[in-house]
Kinemage of the C-alpha trace (Angstrom):
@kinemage 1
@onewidth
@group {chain A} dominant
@subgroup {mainchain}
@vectorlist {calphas} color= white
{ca unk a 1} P 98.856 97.481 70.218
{ca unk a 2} L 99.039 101.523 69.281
{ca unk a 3} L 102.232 103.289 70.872
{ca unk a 4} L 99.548 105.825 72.404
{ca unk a 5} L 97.757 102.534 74.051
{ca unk a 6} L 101.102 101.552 75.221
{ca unk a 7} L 102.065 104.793 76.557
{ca unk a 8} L 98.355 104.931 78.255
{ca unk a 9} L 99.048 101.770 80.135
{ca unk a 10} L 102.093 102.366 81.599
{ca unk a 11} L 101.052 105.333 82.917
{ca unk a 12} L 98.027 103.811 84.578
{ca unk a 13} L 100.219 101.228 86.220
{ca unk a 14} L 103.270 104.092 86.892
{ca unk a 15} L 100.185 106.530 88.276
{ca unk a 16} L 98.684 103.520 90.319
{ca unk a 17} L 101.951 102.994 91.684
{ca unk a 18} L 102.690 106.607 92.475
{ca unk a 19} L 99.446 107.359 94.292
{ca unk a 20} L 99.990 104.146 96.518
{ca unk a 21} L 103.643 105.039 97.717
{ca unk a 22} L 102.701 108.336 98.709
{ca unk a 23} L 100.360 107.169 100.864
{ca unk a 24} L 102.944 105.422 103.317
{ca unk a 25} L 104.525 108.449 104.290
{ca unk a 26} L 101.903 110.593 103.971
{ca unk a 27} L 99.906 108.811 106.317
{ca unk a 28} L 102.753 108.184 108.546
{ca unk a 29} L 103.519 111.759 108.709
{ca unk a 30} L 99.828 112.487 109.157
{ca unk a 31} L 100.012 110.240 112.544
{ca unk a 32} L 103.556 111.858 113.977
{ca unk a 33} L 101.542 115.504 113.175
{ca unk a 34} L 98.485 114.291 115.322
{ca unk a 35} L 100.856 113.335 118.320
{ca unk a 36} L 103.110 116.683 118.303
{ca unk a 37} L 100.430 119.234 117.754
{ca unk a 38} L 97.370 117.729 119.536
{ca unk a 39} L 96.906 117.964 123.283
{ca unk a 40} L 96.598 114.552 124.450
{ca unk a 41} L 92.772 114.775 125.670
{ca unk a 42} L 92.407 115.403 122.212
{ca unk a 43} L 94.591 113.032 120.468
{ca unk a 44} L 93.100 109.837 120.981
{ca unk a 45} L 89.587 111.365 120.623
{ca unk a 46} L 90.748 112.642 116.567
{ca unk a 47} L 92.115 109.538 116.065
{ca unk a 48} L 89.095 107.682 116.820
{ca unk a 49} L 86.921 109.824 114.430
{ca unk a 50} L 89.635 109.182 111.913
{ca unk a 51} L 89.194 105.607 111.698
{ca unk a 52} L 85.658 106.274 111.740
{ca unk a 53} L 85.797 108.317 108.994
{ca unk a 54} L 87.807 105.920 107.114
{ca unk a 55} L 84.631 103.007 107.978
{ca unk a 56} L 82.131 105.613 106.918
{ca unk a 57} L 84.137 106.296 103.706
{ca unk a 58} L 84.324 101.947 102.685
{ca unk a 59} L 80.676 101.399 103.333
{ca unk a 60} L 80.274 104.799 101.241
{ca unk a 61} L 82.379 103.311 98.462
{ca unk a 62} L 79.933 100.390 98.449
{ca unk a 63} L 77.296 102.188 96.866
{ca unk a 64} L 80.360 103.721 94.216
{ca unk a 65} L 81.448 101.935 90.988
{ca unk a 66} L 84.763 100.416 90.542
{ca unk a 67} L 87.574 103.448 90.057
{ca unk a 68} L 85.698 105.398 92.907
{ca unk a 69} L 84.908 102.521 95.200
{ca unk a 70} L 88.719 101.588 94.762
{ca unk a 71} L 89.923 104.977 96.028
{ca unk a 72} L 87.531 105.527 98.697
{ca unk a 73} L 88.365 101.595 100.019
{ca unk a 74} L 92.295 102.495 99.793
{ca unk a 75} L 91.768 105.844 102.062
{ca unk a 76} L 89.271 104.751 104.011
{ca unk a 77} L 91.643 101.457 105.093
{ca unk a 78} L 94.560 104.266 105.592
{ca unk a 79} L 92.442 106.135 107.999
{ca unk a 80} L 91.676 103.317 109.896
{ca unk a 81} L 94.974 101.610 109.764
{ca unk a 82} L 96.331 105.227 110.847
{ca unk a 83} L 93.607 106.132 113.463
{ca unk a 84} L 92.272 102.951 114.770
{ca unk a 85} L 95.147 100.201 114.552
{ca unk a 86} L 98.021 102.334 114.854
{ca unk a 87} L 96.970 105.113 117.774
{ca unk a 88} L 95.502 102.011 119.275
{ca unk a 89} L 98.985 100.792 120.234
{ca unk a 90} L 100.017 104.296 121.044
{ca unk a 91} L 97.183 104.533 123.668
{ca unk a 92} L 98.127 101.544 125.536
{ca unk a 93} L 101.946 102.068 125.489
{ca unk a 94} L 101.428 105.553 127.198
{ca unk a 95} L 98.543 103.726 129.196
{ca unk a 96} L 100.990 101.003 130.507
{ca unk a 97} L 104.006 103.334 130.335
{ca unk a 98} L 105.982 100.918 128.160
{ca unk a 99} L 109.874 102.049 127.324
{ca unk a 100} L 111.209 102.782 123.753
{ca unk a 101} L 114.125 100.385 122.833
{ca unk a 102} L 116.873 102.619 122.826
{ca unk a 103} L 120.420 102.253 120.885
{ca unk a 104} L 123.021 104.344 121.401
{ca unk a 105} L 121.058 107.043 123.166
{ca unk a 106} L 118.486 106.717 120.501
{ca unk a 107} L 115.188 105.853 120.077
{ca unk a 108} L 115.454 103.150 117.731
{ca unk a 109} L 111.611 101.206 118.235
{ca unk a 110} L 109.139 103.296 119.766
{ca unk a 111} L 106.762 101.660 122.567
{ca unk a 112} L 103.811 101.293 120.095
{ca unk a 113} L 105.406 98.931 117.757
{ca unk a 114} L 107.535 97.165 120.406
{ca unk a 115} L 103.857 95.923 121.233
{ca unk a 116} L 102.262 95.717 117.846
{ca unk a 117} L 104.011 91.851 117.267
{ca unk a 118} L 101.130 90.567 120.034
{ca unk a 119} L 99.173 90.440 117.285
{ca unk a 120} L 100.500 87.646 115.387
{ca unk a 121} L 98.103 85.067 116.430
{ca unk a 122} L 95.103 87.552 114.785
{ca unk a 123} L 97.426 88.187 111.644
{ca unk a 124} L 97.530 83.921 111.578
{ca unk a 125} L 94.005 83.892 112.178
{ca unk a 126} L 93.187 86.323 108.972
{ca unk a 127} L 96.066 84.485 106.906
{ca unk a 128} L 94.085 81.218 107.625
{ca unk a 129} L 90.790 82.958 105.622
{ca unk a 130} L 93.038 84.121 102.615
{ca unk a 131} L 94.956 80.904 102.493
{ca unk a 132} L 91.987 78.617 102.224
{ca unk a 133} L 89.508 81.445 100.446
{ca unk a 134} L 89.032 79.984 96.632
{ca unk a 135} L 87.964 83.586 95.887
{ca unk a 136} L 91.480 84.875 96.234
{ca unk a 137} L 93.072 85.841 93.142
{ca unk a 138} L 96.292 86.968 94.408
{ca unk a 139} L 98.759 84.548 92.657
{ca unk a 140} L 100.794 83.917 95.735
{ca unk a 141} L 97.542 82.651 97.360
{ca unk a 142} L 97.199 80.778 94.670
{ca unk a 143} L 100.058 79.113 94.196
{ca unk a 144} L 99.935 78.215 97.310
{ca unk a 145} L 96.530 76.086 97.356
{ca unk a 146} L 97.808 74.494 94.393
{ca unk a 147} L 100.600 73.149 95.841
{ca unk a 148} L 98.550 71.682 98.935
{ca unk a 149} L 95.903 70.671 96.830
{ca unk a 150} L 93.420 73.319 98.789
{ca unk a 151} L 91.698 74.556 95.154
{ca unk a 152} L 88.271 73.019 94.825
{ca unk a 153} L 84.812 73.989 93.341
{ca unk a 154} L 81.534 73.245 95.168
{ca unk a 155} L 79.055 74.266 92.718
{ca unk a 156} L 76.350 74.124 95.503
{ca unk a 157} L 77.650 76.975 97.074
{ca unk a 158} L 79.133 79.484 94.206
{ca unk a 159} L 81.548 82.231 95.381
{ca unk a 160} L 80.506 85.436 94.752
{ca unk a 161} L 83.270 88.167 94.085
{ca unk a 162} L 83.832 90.893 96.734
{ca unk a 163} L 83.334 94.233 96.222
{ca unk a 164} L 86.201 96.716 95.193
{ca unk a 165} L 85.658 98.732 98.326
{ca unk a 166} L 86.157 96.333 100.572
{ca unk a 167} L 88.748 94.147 98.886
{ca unk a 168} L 90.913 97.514 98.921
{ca unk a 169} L 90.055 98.231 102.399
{ca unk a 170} L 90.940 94.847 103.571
{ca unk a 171} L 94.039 94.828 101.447
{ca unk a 172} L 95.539 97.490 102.523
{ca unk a 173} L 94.845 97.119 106.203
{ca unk a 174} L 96.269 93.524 106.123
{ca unk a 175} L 99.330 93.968 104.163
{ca unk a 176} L 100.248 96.721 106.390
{ca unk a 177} L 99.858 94.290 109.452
{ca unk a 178} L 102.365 91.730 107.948
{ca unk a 179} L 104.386 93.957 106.840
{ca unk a 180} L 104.554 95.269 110.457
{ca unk a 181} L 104.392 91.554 111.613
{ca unk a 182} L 107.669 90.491 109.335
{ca unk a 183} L 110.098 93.967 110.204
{ca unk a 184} L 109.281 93.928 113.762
{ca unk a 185} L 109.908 90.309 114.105
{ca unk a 186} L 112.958 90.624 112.084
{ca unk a 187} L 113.974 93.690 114.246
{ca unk a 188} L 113.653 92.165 117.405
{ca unk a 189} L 117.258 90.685 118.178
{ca unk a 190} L 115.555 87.940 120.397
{ca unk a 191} L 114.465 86.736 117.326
{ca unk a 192} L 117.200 88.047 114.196
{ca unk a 193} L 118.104 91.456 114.868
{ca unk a 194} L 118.272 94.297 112.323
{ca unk a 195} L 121.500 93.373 111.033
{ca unk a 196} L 121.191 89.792 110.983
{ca unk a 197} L 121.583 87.753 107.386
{ca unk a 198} L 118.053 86.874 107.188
{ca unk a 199} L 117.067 90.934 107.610
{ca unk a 200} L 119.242 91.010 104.642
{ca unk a 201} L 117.613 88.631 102.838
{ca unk a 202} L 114.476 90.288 103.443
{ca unk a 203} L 115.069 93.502 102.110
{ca unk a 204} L 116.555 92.787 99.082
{ca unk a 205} L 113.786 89.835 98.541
{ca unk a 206} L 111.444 92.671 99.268
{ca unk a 207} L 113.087 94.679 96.415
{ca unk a 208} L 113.343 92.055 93.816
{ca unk a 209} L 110.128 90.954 94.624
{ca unk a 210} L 108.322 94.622 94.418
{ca unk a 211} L 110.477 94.602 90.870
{ca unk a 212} L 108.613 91.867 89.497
{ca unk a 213} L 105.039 93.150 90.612
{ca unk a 214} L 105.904 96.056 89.014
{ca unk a 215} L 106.357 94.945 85.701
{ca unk a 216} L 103.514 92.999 86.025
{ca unk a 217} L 101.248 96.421 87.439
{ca unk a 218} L 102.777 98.193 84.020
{ca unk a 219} L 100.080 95.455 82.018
{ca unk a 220} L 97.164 96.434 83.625
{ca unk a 221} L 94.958 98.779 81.950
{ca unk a 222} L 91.971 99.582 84.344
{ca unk a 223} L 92.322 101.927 87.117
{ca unk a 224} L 90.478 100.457 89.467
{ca unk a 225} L 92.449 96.958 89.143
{ca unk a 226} L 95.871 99.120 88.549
{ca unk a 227} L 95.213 100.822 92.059
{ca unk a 228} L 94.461 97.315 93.742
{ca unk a 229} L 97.715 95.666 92.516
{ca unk a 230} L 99.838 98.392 93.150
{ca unk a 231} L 99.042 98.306 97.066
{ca unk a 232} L 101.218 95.058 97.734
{ca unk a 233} L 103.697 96.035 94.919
{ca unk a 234} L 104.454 99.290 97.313
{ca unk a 235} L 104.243 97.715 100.369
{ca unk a 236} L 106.406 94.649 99.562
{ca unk a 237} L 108.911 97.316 98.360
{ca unk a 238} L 108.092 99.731 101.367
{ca unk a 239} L 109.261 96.583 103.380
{ca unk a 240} L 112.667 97.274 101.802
{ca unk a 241} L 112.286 101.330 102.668
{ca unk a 242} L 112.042 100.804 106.200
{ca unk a 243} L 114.734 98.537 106.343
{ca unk a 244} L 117.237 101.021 104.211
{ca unk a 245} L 116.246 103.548 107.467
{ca unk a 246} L 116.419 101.118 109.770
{ca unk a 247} L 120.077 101.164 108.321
{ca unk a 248} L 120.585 104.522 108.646
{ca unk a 249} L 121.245 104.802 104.767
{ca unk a 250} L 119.047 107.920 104.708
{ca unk a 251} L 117.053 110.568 106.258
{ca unk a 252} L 113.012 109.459 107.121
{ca unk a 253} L 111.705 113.036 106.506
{ca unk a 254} L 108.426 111.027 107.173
{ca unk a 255} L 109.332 110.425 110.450
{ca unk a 256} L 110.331 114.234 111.147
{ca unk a 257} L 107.156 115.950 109.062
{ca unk a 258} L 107.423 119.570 110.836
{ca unk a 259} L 110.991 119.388 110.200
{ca unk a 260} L 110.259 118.878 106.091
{ca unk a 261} L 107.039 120.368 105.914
{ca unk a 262} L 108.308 121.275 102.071
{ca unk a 263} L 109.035 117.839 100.957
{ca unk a 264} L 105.579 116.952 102.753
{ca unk a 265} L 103.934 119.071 100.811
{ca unk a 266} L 105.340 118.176 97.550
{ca unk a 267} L 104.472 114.290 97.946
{ca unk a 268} L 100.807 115.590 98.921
{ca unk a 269} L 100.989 117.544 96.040
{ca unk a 270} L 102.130 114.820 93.207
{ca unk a 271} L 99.460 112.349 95.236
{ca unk a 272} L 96.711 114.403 94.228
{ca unk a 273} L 98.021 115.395 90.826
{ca unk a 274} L 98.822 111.806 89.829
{ca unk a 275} L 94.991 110.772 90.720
{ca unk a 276} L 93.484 113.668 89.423
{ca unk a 277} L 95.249 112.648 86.069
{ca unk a 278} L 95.132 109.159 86.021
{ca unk a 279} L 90.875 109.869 86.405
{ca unk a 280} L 90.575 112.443 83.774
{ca unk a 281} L 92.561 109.886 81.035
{ca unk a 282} L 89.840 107.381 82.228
{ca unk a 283} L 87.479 110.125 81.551
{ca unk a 284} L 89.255 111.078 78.339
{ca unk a 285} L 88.958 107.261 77.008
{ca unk a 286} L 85.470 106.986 77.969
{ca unk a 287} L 84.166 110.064 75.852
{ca unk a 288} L 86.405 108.596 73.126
């Protein structure tokens, strides 16, 4: 392999990586904007044509080839995790007029997520399709069906693969929901509590575990693929993020947008630079 090749690669897997782990704050930032500068008759109403416009976008990307499809799949599941799962929860906190959990005269869980972990049975339900779906190639998945002896073939009725849209859109949406599923669980001090050992464990799991699917996103050469991989790599290690704030190690400027509109605008910024980049090399390579 060419040191230009090399250098190519990594920077599809670095720019893959990039572009995802914008997108968490980004989009969380995009969600505390709607609430402070939208009248409420309005709020929920935006919100709805966001997620919307995030389904519009994934059956869109269904007609797109593989880089595009991937793209439009990852923001069209951010819109509708953002708009349609997320403002969900907000509408029925402020509908039921469910209390923050509050620390120290803080707001420490706001009412949305303190309701969010009733949907564990649903996140079982959808872990029960990827744990027994042979079409799976996540390696976790897997390994998993290996070791229960749940891997078979049934050439009668040949799997056909998904398309990139969806897988994306599906991905994203779903990884976000256990990642929700595992820090709010862990949070809850009926359960563990924020600062108990196995919170711990979790984070720095989380890291180490992000670590390794990062040197494994650095291999992968197409864009499309790259974009796809990085989206548990940066939520696994966005797992450890929240936890670090939890913490109080550092400042969420994500969680305070109109206080850092700067640093906002910067991430927005190297998100659109890093894609626009990553799709002219592709482009670059092709006419080559």
């Amino acid at each position: 392999m060419s040191l230009v090749t090399r250098h190519s690669l990594h920077f599809t897997g670095i720019a893959a990586f990039m572009i995802v782990l914008f997108t968490m704050p980004l989009g969380h930032a995009a969600m505390i904007i709607m609430e402070k500068t939208m009248e409420p008759k309005y709020l929920f109403a935006g919100a709805f044509l966001l997620g919307l416009a995030g389904i519009v976008l994934t059956i869109w990307g269904l007609r797109k080839k593989e880089t595009a499809a991937t793209f439009m799949g990852l923001i069209g599941g951010l819109f509708v995790w953002t708009g349609w799962v997320e403002f969900c929860y907000v509408y029925f906190a402020q509908r039921y007029q469910v209390a923050p959990l509050i620390r120290d005269g803080e707001i420490v869980t706001k009412p949305e997520y303190l309701i969010m972990p009733s949907a564990a049975g649903i996140w079982a339900i959808i872990m029960m399709l990827y744990l027994f779906d042979k079409r799976s190639n996540c390696s976790f998945f897997v390994a998993i069906q290996k070791f229960f002896r749940m891997r078979y073939d049934n050439p009668a009725a040949p799997q056909k693969a998904s398309h990139p849209a969806i897988v994306t859109f599906m991905e994203m949406n779903v990884l976000l929901l256990t990642s929700y599923m595992v820090l709010l669980f862990a949070y809850d001090d009926n359960f563990l509590g924020d600062r108990h050992p196995v919170t711990v464990f979790i984070a720095f799991a989380s890291l180490a575990w992000s670590a390794w699917l990062f040197v494994r996103l650095l291999k992968i050469r197409q864009i499309g693929y790259a974009i796809r991989y990085a989206i548990p790599v940066v939520i696994i290690f966005w797992t450890f993020v929240e936890i670090l704030g939890r913490w109080d190690i550092f400042k969420e400027i994500w969680v305070h947008p109109l206080e850092y509109k700067t640093e906002m605008l910067i991430m927005l910024l190297v998100c659109i630079l890093t894609a626009v980049l990553l799709l002219l090399s592709k482009r670059k390579k092709t006419r080559i």
